[in-house]
N, C-alpha and C positions, 0 to 999 in steps of 0.2 A: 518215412519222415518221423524225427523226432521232435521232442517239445521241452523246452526247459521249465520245470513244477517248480523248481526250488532250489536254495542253495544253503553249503553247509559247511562249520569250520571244522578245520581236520589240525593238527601238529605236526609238522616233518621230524624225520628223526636228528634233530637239533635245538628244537622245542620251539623253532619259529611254527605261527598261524598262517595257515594260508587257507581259501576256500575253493569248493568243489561246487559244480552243477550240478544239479542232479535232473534228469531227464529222464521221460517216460517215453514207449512207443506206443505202436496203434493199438488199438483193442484186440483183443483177442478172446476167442472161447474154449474153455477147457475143461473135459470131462472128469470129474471129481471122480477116483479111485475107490472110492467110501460109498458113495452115492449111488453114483453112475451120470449124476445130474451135470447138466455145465451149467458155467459160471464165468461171468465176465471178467478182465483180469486184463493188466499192460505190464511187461517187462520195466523196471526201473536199472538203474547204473546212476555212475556219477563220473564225472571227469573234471580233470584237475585242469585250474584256472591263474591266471594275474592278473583276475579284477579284484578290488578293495573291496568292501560288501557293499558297499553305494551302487558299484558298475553290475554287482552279481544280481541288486536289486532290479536294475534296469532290463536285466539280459530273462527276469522271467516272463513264461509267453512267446520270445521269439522260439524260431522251428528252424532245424538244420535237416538237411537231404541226408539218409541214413536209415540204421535200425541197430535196435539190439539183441545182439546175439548171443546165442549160451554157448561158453566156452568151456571144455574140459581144464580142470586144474588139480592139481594135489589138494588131499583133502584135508578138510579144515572142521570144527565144529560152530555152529550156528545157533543160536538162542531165536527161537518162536517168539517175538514182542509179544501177542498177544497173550501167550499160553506160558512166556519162560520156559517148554520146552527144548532141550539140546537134541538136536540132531547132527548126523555130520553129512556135509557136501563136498562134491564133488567135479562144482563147475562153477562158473560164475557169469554175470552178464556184464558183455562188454559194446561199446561205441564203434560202431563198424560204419564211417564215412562212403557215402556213396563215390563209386569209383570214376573219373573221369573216361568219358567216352573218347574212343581213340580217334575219334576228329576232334575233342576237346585238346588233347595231351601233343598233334601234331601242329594244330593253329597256334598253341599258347606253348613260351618260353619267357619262364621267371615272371610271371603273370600278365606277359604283355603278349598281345593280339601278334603274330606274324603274318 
């Protein structure tokens, strides 16, 4: 399950505004490298919307069936907000919708019950 935290304006490449949700998953616990300690943590992503900011306000709080997952991608460099350190990555996290169950997908056609 996901959660919507927030939402955010982005520019397409035409210079129109449009906004993004932005969504966290569950908790998770992860062993610091440095440490050895864990530490609490949720994957974030964002996914791209056509509500106005009024509707993206409404829409934070609700929860979608899913999770996020880390995707391998060409790599890119990334700025540490806290630190302004650059690193470069490798992956990124993406919105992975929970899959209809195949008594779900043989009942339903065009979203109407058969």
């Amino acid at each position: 399950m996901v959660q919507v935290v927030d939402y955010k304006t982005r520019i397409n490449k035409d210079g129109e505004e449009f906004f993004v949700l932005v969504i966290e998953g569950d908790l998770e616990m992860v062993k610091s490298h440095e440490t050895g300690r864990f530490y609490a943590t949720a994957r974030r992503s964002s996914i791209s919307s056509t509500f106005n900011e009024e509707g993206c306000k409404k829409m934070i709080g609700s929860q979608m069936p899913g999770a996020i997952n880390k995707v391998p991608c060409d790599e890119y460099e990334y700025a540490v907000p806290e630190s302004g350190e650059i690193i470069t990555l490798d992956y990124r996290y993406e919105y992975q919708p929970e899959e209809a169950s195949l008594e779900e997908t043989i009942l339903q056609q065009d979203g109407v019950l058969v």
